[in-house]
C-alpha positions in Angstrom: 0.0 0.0 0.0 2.5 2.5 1.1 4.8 1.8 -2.3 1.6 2.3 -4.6 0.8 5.6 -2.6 4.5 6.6 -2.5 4.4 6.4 -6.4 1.3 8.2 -6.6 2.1 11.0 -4.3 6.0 11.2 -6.1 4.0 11.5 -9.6 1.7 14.4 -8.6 4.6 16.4 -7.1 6.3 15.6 -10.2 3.5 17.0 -12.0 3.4 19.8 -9.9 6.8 20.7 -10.3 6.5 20.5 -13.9 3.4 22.8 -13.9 5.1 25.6 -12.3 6.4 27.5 -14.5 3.1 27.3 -16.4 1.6 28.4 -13.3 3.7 31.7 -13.3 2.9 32.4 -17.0 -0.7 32.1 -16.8 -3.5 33.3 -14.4 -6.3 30.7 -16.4 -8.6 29.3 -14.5 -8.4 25.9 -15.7 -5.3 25.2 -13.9 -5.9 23.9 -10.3 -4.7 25.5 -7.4 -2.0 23.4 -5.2 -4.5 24.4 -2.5 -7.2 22.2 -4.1 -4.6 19.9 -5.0 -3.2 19.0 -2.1 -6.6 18.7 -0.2 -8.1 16.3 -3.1 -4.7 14.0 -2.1 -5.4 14.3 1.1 -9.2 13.7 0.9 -7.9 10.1 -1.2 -5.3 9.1 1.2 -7.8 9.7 4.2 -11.0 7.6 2.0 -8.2 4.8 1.2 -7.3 4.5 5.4 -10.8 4.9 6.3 -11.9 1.7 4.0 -9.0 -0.3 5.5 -10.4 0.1 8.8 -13.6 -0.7 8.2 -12.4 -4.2 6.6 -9.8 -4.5 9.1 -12.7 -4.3 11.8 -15.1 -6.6 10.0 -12.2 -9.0 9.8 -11.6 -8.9 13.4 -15.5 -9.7 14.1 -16.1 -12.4 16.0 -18.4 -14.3 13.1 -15.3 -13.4 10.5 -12.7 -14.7 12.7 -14.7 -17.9 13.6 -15.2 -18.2 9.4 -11.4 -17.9 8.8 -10.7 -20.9 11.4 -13.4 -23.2 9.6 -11.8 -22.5 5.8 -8.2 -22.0 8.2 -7.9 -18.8 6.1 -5.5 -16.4 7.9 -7.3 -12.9 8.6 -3.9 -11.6 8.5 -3.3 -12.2 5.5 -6.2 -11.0 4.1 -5.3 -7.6 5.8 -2.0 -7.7 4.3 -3.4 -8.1 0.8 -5.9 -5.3 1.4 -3.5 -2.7 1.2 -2.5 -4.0 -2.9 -6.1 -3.5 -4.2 -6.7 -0.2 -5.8 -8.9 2.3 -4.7 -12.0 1.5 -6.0 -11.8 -1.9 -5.4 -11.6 -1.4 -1.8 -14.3 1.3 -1.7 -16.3 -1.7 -3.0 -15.4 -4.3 -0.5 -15.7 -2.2 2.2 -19.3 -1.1 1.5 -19.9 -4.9 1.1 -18.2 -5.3 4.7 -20.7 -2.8 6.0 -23.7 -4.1 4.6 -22.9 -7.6 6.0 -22.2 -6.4 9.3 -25.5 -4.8 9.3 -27.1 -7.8 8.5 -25.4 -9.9 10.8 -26.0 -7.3 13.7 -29.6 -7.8 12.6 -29.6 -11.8 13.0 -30.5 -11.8 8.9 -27.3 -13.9 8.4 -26.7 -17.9 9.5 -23.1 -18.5 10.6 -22.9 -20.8 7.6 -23.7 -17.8 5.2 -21.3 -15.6 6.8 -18.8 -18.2 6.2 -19.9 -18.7 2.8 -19.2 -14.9 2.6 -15.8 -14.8 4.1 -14.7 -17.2 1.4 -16.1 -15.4 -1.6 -14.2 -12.2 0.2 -10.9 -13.7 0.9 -11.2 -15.1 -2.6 -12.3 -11.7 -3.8 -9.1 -10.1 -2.5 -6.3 -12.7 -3.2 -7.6 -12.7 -7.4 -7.5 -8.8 -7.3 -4.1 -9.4 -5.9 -3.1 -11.3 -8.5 -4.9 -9.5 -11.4 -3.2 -6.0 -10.0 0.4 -7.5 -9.8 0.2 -8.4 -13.8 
């Protein structure tokens, strides 16, 4: 995770430092201030930490951890592995987390679905792994 957002945040200051001496010639206002810049980068980084949290938490659930012992599927692992998907990837499985612990907090899931769940997840993660280190 940290190499991937290295390289991204070494490519926009890159781009930055190339765009400043357009900056200085024009005043247009289709060029974005380093302001807005910086807080749009920010606003990423902070959405990316927030969604490994949330999965991170649902992982260490007590139904999710029980699941991982049944398939013997370590949780850490799947953590680890977390941190490679992209962006949007992870938005996605971590509205999916929320959703299930909603309806697991509601009783509207059977320990056997959850762990039905926890595999399609952990499978999930380990072939987006794989697809984003082609």
């Amino acid at each position: 995770m940290f190499s991937r957002f290295r390289h991204l945040l070494i490519t926009l200051i890159l781009s930055m430092l190339a765009a400043l001496p357009l900056m200085s010639q024009t005043t247009s206002d289709h060029i974005v201030p380093p302001k807005d810049l910086h807080q749009a980068v920010r606003a990423a980084a902070q959405a990316r930490q927030d969604h490994l949290t949330k999965l991170d938490k649902f992982f260490a659930s007590e139904p999710a951890r029980k699941s991982f012992e049944t398939v013997k599927l370590d949780p850490a692992k799947v953590s680890q592995a977390l941190t490679l998907l992209s962006d949007e990837d992870l938005a996605r499985l971590a509205a999916q987390s929320e959703k299930l612990q909603k309806d697991v907090a509601a009783g509207a899931l059977t320990n056997q679905q959850i762990t039905y769940i926890l595999i399609a997840l952990g499978t999930a993660v380990i072939i987006l792994v794989i697809v984003a280190a082609r």
